[in-house]
VEXMAR-683256 format. One line per 10 residues: for each residue x, z, y negated of N, C-alpha, C, CB. Coordinates in steps of 0.2 Angstrom, whole numbers. Atoms other than C-alpha are relative to their C-alpha. Glycine has a CB too. Layout:
VEXMAR-683256
X:Z:Y:X:Z:Y:X:Z:Y:X:Z:Y ~ ...
end
This chain:
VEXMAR-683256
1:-6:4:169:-23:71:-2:-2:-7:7:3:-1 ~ 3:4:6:166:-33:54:-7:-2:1:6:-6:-2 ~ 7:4:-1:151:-41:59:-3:7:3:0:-7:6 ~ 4:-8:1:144:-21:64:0:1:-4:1:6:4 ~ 0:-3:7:150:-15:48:-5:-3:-4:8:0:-3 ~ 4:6:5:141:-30:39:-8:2:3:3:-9:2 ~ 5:-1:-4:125:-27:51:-2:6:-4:1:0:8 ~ 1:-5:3:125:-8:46:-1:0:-8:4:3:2 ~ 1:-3:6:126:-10:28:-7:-4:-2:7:-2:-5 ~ 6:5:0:111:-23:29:-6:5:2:2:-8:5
6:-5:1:101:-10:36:0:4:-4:-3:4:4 ~ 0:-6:5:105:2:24:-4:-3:-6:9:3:-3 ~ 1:4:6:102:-10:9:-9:0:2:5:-8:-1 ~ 7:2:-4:84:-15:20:-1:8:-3:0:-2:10 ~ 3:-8:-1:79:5:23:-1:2:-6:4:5:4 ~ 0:0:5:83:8:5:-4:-3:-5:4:-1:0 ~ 5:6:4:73:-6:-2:-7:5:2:1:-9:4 ~ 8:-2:-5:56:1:10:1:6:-3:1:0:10 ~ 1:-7:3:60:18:4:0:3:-8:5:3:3 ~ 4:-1:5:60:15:-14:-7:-4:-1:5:-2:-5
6:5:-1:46:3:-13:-6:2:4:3:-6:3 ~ 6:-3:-2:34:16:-3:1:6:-4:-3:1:8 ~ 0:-3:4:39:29:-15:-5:-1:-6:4:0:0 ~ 3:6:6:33:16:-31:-9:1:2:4:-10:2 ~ 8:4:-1:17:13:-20:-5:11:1:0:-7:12 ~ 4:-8:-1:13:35:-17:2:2:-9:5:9:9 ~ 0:-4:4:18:39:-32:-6:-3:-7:7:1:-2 ~ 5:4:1:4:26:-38:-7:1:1:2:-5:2 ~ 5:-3:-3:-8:33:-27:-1:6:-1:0:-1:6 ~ 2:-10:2:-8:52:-32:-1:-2:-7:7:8:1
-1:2:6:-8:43:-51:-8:-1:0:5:-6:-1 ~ 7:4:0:-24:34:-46:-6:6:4:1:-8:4 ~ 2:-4:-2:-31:50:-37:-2:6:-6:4:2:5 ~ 2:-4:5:-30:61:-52:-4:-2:-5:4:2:-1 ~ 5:1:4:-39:50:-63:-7:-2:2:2:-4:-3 ~ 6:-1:-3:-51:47:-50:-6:4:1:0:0:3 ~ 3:-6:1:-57:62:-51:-1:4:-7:2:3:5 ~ 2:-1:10:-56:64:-71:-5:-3:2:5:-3:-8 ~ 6:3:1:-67:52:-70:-7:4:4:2:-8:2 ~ 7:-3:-4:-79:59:-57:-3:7:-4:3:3:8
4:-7:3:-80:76:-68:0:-4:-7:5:10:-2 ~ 4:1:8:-87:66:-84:5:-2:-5:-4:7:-4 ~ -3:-1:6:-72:62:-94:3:-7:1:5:5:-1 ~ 0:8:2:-74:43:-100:1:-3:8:8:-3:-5 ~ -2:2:-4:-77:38:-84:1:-9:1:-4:3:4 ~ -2:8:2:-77:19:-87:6:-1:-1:-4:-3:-7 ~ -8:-1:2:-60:21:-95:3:0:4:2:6:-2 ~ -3:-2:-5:-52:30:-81:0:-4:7:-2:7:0 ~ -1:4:-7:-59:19:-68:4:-5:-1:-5:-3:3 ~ -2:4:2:-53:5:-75:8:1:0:-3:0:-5
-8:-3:0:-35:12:-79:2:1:7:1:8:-4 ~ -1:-2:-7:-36:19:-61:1:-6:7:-8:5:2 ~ -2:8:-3:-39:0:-54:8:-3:-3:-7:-6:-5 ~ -6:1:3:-23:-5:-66:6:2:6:-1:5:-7 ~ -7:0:-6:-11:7:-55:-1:1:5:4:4:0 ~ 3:1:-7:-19:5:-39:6:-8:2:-11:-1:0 ~ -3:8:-1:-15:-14:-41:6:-1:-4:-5:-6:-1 ~ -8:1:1:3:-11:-50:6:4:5:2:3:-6 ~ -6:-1:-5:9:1:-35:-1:-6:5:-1:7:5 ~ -2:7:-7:3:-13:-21:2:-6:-2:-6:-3:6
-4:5:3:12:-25:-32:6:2:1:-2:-2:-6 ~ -4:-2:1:25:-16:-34:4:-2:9:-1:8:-4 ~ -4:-2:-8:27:-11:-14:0:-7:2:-5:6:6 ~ 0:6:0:24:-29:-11:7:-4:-2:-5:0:-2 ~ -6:5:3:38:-37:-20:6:5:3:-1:-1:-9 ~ -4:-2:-4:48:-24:-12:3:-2:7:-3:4:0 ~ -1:1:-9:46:-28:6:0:-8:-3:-8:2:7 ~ -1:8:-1:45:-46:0:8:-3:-1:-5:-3:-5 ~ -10:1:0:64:-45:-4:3:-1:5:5:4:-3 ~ -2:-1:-7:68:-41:13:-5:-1:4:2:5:1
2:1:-6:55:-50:22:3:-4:5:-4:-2:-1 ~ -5:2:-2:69:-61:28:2:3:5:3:-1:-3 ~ -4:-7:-5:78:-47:36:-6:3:6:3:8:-6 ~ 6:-2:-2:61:-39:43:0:-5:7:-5:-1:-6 ~ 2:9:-2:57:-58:49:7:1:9:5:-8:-10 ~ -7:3:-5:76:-60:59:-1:9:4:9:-3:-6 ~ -1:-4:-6:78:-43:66:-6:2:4:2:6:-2 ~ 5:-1:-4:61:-42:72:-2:-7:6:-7:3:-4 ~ 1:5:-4:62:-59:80:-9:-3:-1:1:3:7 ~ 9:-1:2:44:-63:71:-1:-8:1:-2:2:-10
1:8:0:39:-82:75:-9:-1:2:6:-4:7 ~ 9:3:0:20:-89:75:-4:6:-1:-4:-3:8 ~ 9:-3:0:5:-76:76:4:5:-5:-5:4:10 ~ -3:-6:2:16:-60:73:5:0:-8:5:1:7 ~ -2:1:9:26:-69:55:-5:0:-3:5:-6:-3 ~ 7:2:3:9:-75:50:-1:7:-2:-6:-5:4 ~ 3:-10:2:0:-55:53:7:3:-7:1:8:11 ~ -4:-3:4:17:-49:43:-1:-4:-5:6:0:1 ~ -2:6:6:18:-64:29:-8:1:-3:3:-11:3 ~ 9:2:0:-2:-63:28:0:7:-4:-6:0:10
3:-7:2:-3:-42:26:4:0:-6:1:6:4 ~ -6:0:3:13:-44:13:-4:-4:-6:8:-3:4 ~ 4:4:6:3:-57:2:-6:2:-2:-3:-7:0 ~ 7:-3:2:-13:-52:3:1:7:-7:-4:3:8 ~ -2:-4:3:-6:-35:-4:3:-2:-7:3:4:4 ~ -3:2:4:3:-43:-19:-5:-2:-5:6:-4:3 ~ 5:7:4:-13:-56:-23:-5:6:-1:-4:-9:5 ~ 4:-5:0:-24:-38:-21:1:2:-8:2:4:5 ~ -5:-4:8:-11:-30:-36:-1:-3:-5:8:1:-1 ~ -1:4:7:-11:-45:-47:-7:0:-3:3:-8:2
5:-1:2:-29:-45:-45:-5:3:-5:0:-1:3 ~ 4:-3:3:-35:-29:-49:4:3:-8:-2:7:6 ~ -4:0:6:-21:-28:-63:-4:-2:-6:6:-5:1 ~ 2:4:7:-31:-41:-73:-6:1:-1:1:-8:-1 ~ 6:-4:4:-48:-34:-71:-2:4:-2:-5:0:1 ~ 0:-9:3:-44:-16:-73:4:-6:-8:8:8:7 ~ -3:2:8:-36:-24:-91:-5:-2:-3:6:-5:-2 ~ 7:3:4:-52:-34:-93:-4:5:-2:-3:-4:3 ~ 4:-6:0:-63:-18:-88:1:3:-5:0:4:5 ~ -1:-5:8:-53:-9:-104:-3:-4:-5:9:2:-3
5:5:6:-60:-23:-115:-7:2:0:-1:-7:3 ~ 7:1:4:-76:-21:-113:-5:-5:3:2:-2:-9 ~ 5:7:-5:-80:-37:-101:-4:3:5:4:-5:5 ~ 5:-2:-3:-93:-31:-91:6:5:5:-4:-8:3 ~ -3:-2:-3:-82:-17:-85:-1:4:7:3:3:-3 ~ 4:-1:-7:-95:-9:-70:3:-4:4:-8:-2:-1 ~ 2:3:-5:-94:-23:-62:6:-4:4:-5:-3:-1 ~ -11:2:-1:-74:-29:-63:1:7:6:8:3:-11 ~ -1:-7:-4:-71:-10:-58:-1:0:9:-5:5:-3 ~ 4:0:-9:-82:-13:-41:3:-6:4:-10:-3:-1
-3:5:-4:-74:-30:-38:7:3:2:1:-8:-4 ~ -6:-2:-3:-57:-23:-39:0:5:7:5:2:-6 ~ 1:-7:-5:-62:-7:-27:-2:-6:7:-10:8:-3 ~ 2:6:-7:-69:-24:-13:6:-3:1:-6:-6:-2 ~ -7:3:1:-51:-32:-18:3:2:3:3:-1:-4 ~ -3:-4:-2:-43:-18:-15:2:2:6:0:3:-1 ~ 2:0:-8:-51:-13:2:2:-4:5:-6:0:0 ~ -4:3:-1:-48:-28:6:6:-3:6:0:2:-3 ~ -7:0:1:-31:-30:6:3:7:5:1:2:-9 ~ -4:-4:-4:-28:-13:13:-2:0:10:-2:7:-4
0:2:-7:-36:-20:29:6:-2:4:-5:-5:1 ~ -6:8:-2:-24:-36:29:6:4:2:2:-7:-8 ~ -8:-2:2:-9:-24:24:2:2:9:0:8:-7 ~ -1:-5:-5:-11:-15:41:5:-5:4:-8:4:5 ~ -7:5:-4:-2:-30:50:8:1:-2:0:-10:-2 ~ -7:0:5:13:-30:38:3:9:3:-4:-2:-12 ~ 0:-7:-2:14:-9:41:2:0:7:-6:4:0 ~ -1:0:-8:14:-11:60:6:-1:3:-4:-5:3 ~ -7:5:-1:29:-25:59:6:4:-2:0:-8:-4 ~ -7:-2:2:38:-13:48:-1:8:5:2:1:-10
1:-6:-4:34:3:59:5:-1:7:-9:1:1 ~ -2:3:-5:42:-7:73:7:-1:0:-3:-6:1 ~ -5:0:2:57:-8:64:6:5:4:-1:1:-7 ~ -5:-5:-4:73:2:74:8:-1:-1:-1:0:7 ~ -7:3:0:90:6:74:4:1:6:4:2:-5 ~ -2:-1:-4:102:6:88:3:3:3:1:-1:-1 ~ 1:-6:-1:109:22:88:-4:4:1:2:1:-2 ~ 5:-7:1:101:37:95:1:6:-4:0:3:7 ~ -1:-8:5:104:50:82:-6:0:-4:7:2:-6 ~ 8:-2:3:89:58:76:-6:-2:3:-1:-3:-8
4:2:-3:78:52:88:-6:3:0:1:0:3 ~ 7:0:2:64:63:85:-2:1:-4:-2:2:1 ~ 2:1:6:63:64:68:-2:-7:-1:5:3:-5 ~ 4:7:0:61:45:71:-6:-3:3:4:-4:2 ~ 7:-1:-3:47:48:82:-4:2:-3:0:5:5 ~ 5:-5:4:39:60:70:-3:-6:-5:4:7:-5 ~ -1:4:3:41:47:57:-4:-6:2:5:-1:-1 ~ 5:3:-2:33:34:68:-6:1:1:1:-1:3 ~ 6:-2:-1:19:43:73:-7:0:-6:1:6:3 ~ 6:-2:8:14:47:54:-2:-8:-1:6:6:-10
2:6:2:13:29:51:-5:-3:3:5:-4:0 ~ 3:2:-6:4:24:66:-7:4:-3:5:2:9 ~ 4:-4:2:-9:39:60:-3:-3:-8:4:7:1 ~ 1:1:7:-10:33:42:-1:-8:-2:6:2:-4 ~ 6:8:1:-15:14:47:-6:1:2:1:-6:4 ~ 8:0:-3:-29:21:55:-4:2:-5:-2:5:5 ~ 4:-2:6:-35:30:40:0:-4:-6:4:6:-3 ~ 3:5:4:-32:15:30:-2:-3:2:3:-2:-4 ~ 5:3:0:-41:5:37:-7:2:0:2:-3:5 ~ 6:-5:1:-55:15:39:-3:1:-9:2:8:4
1:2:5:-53:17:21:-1:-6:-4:3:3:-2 ~ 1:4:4:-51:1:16:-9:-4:3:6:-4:1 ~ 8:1:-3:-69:-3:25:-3:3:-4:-2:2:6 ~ 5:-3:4:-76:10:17:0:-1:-9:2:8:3 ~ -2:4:6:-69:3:0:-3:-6:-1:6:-1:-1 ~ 2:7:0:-76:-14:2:-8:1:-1:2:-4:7 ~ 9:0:-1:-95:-6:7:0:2:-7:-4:6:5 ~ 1:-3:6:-94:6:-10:0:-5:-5:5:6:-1 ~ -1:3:5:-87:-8:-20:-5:-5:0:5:-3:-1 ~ 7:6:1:-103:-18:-15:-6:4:-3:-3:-5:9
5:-2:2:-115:-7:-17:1:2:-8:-1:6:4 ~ -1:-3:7:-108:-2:-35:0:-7:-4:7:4:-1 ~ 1:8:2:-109:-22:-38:-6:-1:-3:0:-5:5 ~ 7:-1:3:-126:-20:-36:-6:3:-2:-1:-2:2 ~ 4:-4:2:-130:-8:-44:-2:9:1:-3:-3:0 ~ 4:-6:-3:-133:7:-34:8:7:1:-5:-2:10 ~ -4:-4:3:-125:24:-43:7:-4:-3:2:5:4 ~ -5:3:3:-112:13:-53:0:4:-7:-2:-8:-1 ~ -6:1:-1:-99:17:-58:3:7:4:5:-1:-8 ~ -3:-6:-2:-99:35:-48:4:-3:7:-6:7:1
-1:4:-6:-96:22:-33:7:-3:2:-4:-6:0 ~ -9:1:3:-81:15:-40:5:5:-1:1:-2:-5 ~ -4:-4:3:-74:29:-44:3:2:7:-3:7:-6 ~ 0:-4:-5:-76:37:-27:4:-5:5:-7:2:3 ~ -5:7:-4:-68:18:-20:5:3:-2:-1:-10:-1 ~ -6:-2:2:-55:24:-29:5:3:1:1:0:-3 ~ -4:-8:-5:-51:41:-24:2:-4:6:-7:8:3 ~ -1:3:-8:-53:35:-6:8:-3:0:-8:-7:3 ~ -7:7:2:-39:20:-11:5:3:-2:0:-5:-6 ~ -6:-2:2:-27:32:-20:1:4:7:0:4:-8
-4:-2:-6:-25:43:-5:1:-2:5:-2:4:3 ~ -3:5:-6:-24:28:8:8:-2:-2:-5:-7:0 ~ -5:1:0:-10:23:-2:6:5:-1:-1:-2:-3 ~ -5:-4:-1:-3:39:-4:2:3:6:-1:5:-3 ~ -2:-2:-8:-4:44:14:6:-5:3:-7:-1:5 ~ -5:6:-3:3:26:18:6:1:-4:-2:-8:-2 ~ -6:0:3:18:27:6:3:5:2:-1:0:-6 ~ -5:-8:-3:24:44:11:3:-1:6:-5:8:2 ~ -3:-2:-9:23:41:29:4:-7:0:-9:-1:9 ~ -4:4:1:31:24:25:6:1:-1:-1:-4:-3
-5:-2:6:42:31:15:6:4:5:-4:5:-7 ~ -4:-3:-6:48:44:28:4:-4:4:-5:4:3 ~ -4:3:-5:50:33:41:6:-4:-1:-4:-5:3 ~ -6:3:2:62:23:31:5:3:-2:-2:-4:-4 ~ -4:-3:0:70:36:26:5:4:6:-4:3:-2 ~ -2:1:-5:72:41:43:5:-5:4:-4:2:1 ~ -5:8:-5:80:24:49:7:0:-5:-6:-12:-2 ~ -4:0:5:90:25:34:9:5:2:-5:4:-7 ~ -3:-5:0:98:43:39:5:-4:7:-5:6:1 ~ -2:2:-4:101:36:56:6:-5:2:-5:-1:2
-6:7:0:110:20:52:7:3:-4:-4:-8:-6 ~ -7:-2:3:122:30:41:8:2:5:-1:6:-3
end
C-alpha cells in the first residue's frame, strides 16, 4: 500500500512538472506569434524578430529543463534503454542547446550585430530542434497510468499530440528552408519573420496538446 501511495504521488509530481512546463512553452509560442506578425505589418520589424527569437528559445529552454527534471522518472517508467533513451535524451537536448542558442543571437540581433542574418540562423536552429524534439514528445506521449478512469479523455489527449508532431515537424522543415533562404538573402527579414510565425504556432499547438495530455494523466492518477 505505501509503495502505491509513493508510486502515485510520483506521478502526480511528474504530470505536474510536464503540465507546467508545456504551458511555459504555449504561452511562449502565442508571445512569439504575436510579434510575428507585428513585425510582418511594418512595425520595427528587425526589432520584433529578434525579440520573437529571444522567446521562442526561452520557452524551449524553459520546457526543456522542465522535462529534464523528470527525465529520470520518464526514463524508469518507460523502460528506455539504447536507441529509444538516446531519441528521448537526444530530442530533450537538442531543444534546450536550440533555446540557449537562439537566446544569445536574438540579444545579439537587438545589438545591432548583423541582426538579418542571427535572426535567420536562429529560425534554422530552431527548426531544427523542433525536428529532434519529436522523439522526446513521442516517449512522453507514451506515458500512462494504470487506472482506467477517464479513458477517453486520455485518448483525446493522445491523439492531439500524436496530430501536433506531425505539424511540427513539417514546420520545423519548413523553418530550416526559410531560415536558409533568408541567410541568403532572398526577402530577408520577411523570411524570418514568417520562420517564426510558423515556430510560434508549432509550439503553441505542441504545448497545449502536451499540456492537455498531461493534464489528463494528472486527473487520472488522482
Amino acid at each position: 500500500m505505501e509503495t502505491s501511495m509513493e508510486s502515485s504521488l510520483q506521478d502526480r509530481r511528474l504530470f505536474k512538472t510536464m503540465t507546467a512546463g508545456s504551458a511555459v512553452e504555449a504561452l511562449g509560442g502565442a508571445a512569439a506569434v504575436v510579434l510575428a506578425i507585428v513585425g510582418l505589418a511594418g512595425i520595427a520589424p528587425e526589432y520584433v524578430s529578434a525579440v520573437a527569437a529571444i522567446v521562442v528559445g526561452a520557452a524551449l529552454l524553459a520546457q526543456a529543463s522542465f522535462i529534464a527534471a523528470r527525465a529520470r522518472e520518464i526514463e524508469s517508467r518507460e523502460h528506455l534503454s539504447g536507441a529509444r533513451k538516446l531519441e528521448f535524451e537526444g530530442g530533450v537536448s537538442s531543444e534546450a542547446v536550440a533555446g540557449g542558442v537562439a537566446i544569445v543571437l536574438g540579444i545579439l540581433a537587438l545589438l545591432g550585430i548583423g541582426s538579418d542574418a542571427l535572426v535567420a540562423i536562429s529560425a534554422i536552429v530552431i527548426g531544427a530542434a523542433l525536428i529532434l524534439e519529436c522523439g522526446a514528445m513521442n516517449r512522453i506521449n507514451a506515458l500512462d497510468v494504470a487506472n482506467g478512469q477517464h479513458l477517453t479523455a486520455r485518448r483525446i489527449a493522445r491523439r492531439a499530440v500524436i496530430g501536433s508532431e506531425g505539424a511540427q515537424m513539417l514546420i520545423g522543415l519548413a523553418a530550416v528552408v526559410l531560415g536558409i533562404l533568408a541567410l541568403v538573402g532572398v526577402g530577408t527579414p520577411v523570411l524570418s519573420l514568417v520562420a517564426l510565425l510558423a515556430i510560434g504556432v508549432a509550439i503553441l499547438l505542441g504545448g497545449t496538446a502536451l499540456g492537455g495530455r498531461s493534464a489528463s494523466l494528472l486527473v487520472s492518477s488522482s
